[in-house]
mmCIF file of the C-alpha atoms, coordinates in Angstrom:
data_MODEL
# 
_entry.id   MODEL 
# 
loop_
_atom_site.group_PDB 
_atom_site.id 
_atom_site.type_symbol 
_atom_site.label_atom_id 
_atom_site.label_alt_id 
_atom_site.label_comp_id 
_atom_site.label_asym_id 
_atom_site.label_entity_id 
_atom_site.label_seq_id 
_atom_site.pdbx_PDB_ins_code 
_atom_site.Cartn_x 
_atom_site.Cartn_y 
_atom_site.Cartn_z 
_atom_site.occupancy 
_atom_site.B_iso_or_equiv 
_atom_site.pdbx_formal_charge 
_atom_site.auth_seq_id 
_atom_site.auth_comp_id 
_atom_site.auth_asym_id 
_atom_site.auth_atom_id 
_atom_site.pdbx_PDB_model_num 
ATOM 1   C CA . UNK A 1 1   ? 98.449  36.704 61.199 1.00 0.00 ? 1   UNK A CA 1 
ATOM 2   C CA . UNK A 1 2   ? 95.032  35.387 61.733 1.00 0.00 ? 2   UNK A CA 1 
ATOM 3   C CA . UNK A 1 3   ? 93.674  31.565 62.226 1.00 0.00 ? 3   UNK A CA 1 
ATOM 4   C CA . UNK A 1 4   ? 94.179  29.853 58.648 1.00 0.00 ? 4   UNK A CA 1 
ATOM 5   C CA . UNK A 1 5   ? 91.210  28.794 57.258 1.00 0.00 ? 5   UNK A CA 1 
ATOM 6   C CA . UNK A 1 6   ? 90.401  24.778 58.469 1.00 0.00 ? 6   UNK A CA 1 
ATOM 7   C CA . UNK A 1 7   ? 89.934  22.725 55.576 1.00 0.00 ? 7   UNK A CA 1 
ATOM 8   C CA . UNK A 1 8   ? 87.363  20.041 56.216 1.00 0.00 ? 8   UNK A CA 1 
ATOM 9   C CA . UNK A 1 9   ? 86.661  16.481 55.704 1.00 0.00 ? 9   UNK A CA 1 
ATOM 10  C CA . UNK A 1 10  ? 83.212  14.300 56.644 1.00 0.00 ? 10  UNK A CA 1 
ATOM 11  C CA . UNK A 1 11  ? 83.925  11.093 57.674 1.00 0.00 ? 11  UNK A CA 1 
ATOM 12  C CA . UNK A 1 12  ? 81.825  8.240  58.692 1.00 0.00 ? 12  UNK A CA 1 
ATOM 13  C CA . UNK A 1 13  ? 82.316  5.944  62.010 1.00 0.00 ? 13  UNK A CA 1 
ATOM 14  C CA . UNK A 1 14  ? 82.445  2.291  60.492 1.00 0.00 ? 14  UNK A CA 1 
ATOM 15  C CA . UNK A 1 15  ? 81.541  -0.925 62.475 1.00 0.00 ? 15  UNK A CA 1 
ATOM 16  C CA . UNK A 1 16  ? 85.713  -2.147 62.746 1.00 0.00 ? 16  UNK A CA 1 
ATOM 17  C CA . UNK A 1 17  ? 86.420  1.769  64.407 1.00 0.00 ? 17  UNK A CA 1 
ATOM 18  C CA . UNK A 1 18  ? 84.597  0.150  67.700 1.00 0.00 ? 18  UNK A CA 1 
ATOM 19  C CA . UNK A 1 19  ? 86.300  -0.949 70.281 1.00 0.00 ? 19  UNK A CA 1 
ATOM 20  C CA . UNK A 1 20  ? 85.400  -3.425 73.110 1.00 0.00 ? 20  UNK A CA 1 
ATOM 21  C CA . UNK A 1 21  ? 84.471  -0.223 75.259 1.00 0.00 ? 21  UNK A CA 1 
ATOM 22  C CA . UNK A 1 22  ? 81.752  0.440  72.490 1.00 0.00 ? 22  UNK A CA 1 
ATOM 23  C CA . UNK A 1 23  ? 83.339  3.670  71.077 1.00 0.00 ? 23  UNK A CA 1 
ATOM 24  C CA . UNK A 1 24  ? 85.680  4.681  68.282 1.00 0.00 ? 24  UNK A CA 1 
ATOM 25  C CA . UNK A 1 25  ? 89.225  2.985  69.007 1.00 0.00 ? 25  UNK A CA 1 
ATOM 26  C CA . UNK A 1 26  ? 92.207  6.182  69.597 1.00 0.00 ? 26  UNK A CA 1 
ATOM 27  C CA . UNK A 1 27  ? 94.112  4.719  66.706 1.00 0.00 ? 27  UNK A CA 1 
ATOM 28  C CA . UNK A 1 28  ? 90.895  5.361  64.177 1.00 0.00 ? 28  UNK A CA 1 
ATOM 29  C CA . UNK A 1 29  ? 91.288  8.866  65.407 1.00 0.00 ? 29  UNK A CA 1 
ATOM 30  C CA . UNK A 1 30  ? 95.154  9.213  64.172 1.00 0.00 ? 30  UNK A CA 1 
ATOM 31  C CA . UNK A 1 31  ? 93.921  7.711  60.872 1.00 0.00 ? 31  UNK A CA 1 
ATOM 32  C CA . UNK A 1 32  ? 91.409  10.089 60.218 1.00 0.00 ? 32  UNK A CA 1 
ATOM 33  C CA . UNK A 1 33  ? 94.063  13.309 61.327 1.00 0.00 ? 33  UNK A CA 1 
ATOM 34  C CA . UNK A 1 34  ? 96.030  12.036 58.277 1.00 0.00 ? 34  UNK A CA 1 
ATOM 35  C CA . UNK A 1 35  ? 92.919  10.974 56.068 1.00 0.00 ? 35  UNK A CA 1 
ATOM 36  C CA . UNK A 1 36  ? 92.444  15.047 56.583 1.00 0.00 ? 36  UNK A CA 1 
ATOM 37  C CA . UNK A 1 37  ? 95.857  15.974 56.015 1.00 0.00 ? 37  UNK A CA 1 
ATOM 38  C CA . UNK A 1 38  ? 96.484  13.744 52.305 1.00 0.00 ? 38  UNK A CA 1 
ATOM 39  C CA . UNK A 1 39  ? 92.660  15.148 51.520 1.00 0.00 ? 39  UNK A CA 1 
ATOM 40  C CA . UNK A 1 40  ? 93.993  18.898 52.106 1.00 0.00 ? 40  UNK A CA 1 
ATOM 41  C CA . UNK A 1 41  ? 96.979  18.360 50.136 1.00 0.00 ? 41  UNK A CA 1 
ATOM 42  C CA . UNK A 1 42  ? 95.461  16.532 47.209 1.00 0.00 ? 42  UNK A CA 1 
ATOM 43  C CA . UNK A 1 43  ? 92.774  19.084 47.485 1.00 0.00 ? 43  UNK A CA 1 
ATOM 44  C CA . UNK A 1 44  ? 95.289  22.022 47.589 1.00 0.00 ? 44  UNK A CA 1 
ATOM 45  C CA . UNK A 1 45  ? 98.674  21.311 46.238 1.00 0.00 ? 45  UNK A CA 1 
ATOM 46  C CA . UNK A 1 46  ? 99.422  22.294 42.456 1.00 0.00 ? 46  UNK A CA 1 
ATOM 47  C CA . UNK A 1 47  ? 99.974  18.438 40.524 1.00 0.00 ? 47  UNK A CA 1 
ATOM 48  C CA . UNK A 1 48  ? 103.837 19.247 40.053 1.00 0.00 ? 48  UNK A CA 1 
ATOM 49  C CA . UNK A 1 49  ? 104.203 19.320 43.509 1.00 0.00 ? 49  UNK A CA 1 
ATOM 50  C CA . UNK A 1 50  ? 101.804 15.826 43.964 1.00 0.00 ? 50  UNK A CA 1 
ATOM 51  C CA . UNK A 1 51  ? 104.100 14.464 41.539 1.00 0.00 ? 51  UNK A CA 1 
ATOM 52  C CA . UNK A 1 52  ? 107.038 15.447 43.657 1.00 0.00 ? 52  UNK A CA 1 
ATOM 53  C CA . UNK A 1 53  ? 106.577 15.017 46.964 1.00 0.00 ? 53  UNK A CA 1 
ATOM 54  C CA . UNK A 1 54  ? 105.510 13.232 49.544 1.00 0.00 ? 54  UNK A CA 1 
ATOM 55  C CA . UNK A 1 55  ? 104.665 13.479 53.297 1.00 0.00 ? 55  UNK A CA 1 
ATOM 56  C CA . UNK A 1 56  ? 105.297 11.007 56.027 1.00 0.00 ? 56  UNK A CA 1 
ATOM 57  C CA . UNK A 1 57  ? 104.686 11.783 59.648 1.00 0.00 ? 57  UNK A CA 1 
ATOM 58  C CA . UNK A 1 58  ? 107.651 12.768 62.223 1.00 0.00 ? 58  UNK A CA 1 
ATOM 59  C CA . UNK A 1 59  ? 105.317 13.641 65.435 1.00 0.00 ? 59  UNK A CA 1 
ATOM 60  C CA . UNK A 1 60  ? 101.552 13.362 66.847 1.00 0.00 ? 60  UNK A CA 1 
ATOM 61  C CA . UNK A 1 61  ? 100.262 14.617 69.764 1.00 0.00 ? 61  UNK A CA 1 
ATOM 62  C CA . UNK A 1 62  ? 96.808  13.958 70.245 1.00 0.00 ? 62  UNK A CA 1 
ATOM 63  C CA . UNK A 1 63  ? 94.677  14.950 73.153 1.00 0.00 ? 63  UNK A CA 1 
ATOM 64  C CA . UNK A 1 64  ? 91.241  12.628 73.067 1.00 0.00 ? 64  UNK A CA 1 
ATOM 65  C CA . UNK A 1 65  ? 88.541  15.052 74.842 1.00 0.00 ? 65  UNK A CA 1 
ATOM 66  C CA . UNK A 1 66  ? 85.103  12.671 74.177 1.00 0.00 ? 66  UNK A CA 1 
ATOM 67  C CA . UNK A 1 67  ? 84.174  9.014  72.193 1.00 0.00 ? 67  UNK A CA 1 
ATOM 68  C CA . UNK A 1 68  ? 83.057  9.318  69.067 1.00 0.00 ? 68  UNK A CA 1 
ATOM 69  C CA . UNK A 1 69  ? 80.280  6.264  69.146 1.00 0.00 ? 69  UNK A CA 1 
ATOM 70  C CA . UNK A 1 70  ? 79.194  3.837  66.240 1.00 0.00 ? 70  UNK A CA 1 
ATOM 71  C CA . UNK A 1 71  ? 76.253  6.004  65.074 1.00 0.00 ? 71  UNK A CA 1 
ATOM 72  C CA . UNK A 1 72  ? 78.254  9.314  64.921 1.00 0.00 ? 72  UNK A CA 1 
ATOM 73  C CA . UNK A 1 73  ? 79.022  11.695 61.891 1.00 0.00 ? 73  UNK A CA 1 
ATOM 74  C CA . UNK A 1 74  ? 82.511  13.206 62.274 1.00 0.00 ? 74  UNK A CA 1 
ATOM 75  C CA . UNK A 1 75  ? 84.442  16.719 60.695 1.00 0.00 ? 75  UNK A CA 1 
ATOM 76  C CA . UNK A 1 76  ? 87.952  16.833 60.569 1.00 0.00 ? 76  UNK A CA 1 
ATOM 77  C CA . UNK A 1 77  ? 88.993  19.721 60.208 1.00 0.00 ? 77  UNK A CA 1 
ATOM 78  C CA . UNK A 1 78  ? 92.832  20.657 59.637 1.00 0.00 ? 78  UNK A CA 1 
ATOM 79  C CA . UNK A 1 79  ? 95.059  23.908 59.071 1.00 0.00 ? 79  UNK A CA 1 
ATOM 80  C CA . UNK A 1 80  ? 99.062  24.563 58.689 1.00 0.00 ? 80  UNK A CA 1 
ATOM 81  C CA . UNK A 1 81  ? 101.359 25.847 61.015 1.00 0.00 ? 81  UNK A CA 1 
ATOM 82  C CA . UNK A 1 82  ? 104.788 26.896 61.493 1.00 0.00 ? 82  UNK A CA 1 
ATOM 83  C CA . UNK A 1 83  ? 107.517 25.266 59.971 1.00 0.00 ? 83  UNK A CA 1 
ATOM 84  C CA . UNK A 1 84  ? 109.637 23.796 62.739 1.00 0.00 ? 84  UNK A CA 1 
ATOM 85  C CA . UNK A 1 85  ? 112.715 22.931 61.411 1.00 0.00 ? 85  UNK A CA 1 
ATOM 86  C CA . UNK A 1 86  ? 112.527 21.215 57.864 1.00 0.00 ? 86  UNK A CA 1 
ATOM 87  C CA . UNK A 1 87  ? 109.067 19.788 59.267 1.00 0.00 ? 87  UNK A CA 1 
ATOM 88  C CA . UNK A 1 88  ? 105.823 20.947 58.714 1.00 0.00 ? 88  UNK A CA 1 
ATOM 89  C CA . UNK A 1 89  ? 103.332 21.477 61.481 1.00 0.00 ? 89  UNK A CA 1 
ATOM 90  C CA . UNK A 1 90  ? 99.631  20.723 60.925 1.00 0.00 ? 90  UNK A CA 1 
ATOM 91  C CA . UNK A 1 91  ? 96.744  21.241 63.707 1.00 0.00 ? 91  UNK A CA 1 
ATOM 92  C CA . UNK A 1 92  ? 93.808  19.085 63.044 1.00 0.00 ? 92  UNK A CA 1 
ATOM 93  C CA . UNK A 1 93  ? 90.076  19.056 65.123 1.00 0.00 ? 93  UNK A CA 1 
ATOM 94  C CA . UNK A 1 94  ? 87.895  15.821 65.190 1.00 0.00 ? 94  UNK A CA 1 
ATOM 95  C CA . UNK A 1 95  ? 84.048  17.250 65.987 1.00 0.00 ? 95  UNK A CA 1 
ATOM 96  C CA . UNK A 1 96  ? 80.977  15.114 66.116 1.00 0.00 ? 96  UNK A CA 1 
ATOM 97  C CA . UNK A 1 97  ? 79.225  16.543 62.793 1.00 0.00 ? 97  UNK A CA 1 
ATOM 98  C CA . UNK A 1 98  ? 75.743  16.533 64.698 1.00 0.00 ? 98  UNK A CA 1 
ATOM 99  C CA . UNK A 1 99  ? 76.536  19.224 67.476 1.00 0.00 ? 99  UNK A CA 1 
ATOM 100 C CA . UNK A 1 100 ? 80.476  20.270 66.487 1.00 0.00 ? 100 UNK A CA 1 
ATOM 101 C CA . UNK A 1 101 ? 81.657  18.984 69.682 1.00 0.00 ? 101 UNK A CA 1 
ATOM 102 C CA . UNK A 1 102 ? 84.997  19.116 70.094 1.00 0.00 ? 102 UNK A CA 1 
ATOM 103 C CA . UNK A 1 103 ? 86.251  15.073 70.276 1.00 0.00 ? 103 UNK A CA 1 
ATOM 104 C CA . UNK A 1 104 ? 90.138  15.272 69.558 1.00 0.00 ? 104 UNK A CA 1 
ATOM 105 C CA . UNK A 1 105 ? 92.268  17.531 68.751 1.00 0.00 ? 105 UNK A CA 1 
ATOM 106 C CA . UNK A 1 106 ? 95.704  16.594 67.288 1.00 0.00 ? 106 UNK A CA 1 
ATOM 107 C CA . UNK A 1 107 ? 98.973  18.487 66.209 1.00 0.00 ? 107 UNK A CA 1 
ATOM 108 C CA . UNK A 1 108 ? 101.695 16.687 64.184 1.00 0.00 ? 108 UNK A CA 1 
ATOM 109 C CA . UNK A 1 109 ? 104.647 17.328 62.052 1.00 0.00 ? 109 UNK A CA 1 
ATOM 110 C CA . UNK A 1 110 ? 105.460 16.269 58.677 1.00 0.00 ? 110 UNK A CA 1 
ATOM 111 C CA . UNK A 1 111 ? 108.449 15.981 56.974 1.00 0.00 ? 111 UNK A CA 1 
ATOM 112 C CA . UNK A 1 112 ? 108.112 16.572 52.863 1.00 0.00 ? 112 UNK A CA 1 
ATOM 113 C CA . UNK A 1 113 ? 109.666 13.601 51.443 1.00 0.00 ? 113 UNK A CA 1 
ATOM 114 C CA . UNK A 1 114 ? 111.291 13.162 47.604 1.00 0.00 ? 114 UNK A CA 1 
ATOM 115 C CA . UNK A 1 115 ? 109.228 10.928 45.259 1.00 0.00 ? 115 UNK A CA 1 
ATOM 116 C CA . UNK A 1 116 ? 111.998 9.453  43.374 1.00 0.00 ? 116 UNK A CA 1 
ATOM 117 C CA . UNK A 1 117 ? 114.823 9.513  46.572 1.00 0.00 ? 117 UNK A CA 1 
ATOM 118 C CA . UNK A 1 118 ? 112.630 8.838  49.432 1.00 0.00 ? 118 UNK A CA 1 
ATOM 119 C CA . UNK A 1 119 ? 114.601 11.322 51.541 1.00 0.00 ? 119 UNK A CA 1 
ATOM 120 C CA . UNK A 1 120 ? 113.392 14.562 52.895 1.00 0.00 ? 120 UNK A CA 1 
ATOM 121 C CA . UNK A 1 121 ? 113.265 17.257 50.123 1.00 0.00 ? 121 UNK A CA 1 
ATOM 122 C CA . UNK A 1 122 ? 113.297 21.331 49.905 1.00 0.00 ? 122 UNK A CA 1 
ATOM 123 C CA . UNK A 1 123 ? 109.469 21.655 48.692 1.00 0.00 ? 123 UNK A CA 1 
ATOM 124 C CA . UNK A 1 124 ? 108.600 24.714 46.371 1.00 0.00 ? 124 UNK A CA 1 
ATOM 125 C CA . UNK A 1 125 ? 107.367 28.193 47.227 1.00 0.00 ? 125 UNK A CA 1 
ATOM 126 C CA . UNK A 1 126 ? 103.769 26.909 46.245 1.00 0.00 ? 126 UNK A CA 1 
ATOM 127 C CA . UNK A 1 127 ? 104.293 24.413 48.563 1.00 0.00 ? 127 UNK A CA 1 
ATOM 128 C CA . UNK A 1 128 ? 105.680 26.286 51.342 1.00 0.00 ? 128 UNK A CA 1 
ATOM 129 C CA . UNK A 1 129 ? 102.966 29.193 50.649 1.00 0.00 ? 129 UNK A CA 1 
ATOM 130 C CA . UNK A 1 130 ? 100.181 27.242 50.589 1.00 0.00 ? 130 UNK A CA 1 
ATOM 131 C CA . UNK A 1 131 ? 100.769 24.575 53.574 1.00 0.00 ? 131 UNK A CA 1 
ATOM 132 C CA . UNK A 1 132 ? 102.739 27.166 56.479 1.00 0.00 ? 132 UNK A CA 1 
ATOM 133 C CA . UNK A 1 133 ? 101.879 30.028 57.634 1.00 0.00 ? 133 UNK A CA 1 
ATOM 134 C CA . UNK A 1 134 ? 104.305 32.866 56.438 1.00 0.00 ? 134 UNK A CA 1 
ATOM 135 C CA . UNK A 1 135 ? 106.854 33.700 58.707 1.00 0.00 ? 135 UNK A CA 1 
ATOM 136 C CA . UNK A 1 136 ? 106.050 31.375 61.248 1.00 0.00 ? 136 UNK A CA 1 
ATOM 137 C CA . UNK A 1 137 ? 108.792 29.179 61.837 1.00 0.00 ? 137 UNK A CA 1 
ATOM 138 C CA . UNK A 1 138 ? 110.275 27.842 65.008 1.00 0.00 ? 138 UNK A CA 1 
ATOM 139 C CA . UNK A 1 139 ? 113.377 26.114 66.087 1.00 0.00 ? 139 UNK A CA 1 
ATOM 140 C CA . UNK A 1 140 ? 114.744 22.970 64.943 1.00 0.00 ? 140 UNK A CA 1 
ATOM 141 C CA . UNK A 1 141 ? 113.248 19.779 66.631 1.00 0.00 ? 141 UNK A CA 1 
ATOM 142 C CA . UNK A 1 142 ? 114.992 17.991 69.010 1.00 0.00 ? 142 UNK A CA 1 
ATOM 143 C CA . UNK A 1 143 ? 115.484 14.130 67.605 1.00 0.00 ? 143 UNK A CA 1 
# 
């Protein structure tokens, strides 16, 4: 199967994502991989499913490749993966709008968590069709 199609998110640098070095702080950048994430699924998910679930983070990696600096546009841009285990993987890009550089680049698993139980939860076949890619799954994750 071929590269999902990134779903996309603008975002703005704002004066508290400097640090003392004078660029965007590596925490802003994990914020903004799940600002991109909860956009794509509000943006995507059918509402029974909103209703239902929700997501909470198992796993980043994040590889920072150049500062994003106070002045700087920014496009996150995110797509599903396999399912690796009962988690959920997610790739996400952060590009400086102006020339699509290539800043970060971040890969992370979610788990899909009950609503009403707060424990992990089987989602639906929308869910599973819309946010993995079909018949990619991998092994179980070591915790």
């Amino acid at each position: 199967m071929g590269h999902p199609e990134p779903f996309e998110l603008h975002l703005a640098v704002q004066p508290d994502d400097i640090d003392q070095l004078g660029h965007v702080n590596n925490v802003v950048y994990l914020r903004w991989v799940q600002d991109a994430a909860v956009a794509h699924w509000q943006a995507t998910a059918e509402p029974e499913d909103l209703a239902a679930l929700a997501w909470v983070v198992v796993r980043h990696e994040i590889d920072y490749l150049r500062p994003a600096r106070p002045a700087d546009a920014i496009l996150a841009r995110t797509w599903v993966g396999a399912v690796v285990g009962r988690d959920f993987e997610r790739h996400t890009e952060i590009r400086r709008a102006r020339d699509r550089k290539l800043l970060a680049r971040a890969r992370t698993l979610w788990c899909p968590i009950d609503r009403a139980s707060g424990k992990p939860a089987e989602p639906s076949p929308s869910v599973r069709a819309r946010f993995s890619l079909p018949g990619a799954t991998e092994g179980a994750p070591a915790r």
